[in-house]
C-alpha positions as CSV (number, residue, x, y, z in Angstrom):
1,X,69.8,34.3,-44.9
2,X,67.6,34.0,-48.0
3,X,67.8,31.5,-50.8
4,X,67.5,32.8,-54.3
5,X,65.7,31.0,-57.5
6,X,67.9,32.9,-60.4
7,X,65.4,33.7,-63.4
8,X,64.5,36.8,-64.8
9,X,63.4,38.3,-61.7
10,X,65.1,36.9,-58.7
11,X,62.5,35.5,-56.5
12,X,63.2,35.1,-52.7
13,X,62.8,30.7,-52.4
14,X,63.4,30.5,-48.6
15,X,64.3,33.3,-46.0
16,X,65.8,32.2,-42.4
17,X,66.3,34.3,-39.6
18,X,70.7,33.9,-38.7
19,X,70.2,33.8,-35.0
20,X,67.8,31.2,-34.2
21,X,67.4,30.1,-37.8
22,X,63.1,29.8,-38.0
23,X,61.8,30.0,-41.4
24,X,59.5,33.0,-42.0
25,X,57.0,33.2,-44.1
26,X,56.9,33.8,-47.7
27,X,53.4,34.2,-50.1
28,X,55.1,34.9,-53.9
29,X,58.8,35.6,-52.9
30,X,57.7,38.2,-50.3
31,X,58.3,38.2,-46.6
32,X,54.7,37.6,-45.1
33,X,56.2,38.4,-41.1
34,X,58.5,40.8,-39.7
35,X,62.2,40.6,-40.9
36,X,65.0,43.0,-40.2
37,X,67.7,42.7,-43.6
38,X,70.9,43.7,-42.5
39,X,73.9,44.7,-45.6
40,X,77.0,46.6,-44.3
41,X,79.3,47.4,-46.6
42,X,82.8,47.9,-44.5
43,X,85.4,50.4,-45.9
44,X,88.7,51.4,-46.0
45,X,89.0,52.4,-41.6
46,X,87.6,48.4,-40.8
47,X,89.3,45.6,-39.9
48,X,86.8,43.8,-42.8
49,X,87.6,46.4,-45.6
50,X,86.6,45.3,-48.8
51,X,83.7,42.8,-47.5
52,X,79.7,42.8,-47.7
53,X,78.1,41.3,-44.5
54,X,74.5,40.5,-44.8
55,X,72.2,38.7,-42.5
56,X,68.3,38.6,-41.7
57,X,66.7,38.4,-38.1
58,X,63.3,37.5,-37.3
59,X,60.4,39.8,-35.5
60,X,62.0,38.0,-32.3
61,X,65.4,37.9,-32.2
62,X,65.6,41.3,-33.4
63,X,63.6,42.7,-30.6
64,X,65.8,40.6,-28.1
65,X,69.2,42.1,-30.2
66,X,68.4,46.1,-29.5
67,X,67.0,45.1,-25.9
68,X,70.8,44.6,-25.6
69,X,71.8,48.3,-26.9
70,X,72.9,51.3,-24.5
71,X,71.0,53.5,-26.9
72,X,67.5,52.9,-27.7
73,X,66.6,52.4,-31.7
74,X,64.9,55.8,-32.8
75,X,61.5,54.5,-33.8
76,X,59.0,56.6,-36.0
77,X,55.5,56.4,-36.6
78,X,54.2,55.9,-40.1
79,X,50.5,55.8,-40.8
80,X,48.7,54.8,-44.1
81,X,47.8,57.9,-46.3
82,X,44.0,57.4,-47.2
């Protein structure tokens, strides 16, 4: 869940993870730890048509959450072009 400070910009104030609810850390509006932002627009075939969920998990609770899934999560490695 994050908190916004409206001005020109929106800056992120606060960001908490929804499951367990720890703070993570910010340094100028920017996540400075893992997070996992979750929007999901649901459409027309849902039982939520018409809504926007959001939520954000921490390093943690995320890692607990696709432990759960019958599928793994595909996972690709990116490396730092020099």
């Amino acid at each position: 869940m994050k908190k916004i400070q409206k001005m020109q910009q929106a800056k992120i104030q606060a960001l908490f993870c929804n499951k367990c609810g720890k703070e993570l850390v910010l340094a100028d509006g920017s996540p400075r730890e893992g997070v996992c932002s979750v929007e999901v627009s649901w459409g027309y075939f849902s039982r939520k048509d018409g809504e926007t969920h959001s939520f954000d998990l921490c390093e943690d609770c995320y890692d607990a959450w696709v432990r759960q899934f019958a599928l793994p999560v595909a996972v690709e490695e990116k490396t730092e072009l020099l």
